[in-house]
N, C-alpha and C positions, 0 to 999 in steps of 0.2 A: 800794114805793119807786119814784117815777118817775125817771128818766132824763133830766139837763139835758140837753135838745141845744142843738147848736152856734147860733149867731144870727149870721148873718153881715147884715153893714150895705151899702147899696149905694144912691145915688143920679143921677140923669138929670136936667136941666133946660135949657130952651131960653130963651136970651136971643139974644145975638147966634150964638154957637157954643154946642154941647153941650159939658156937663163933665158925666166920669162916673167915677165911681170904687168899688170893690170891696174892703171890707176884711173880714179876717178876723174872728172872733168876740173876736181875742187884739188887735186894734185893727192888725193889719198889713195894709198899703197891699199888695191884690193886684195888681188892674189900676186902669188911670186913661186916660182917653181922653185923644186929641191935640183942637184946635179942628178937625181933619179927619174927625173922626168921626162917623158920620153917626144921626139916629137911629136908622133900622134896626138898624145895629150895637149900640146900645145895648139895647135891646129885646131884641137877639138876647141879648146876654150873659144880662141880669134873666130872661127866659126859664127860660135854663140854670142859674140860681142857683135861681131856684124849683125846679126839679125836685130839688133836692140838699140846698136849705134852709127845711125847713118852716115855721122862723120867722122866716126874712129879712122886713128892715122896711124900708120907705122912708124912703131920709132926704135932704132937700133940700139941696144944697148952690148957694151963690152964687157961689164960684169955687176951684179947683182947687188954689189958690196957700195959703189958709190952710190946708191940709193939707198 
């Protein structure tokens, strides 16, 4: 019997500002960046999410607001 694990969803993309947002596998809005956010910071989070979410996937977002 395998074990579903969690998939949590998480996107970064650069246009004029970075939007980045973090949701749970249950579709809940964890984090979400301000337009101050910098890429490092972003990277830093997806970082930390990999080490916790073996099957976190990337997913592109165009802006912060249809969410």
């Amino acid at each position: 019997m395998k074990l579903k694990q969690e998939r949590f969803e998480y996107g970064c993309m650069s246009d004029y500002e970075w939007y980045f947002m973090l949701k749970s596998p249950k579709g809940k809005l964890i984090f979400h960046s301000d337009p101050y956010t910098t890429e490092e910071e972003c990277r830093r989070v997806i970082n930390a999410v990999k080490q916790y979410a073996i099957n976190a996937e990337v997913v592109q977002v165009d802006k912060l607001e249809q969410y």
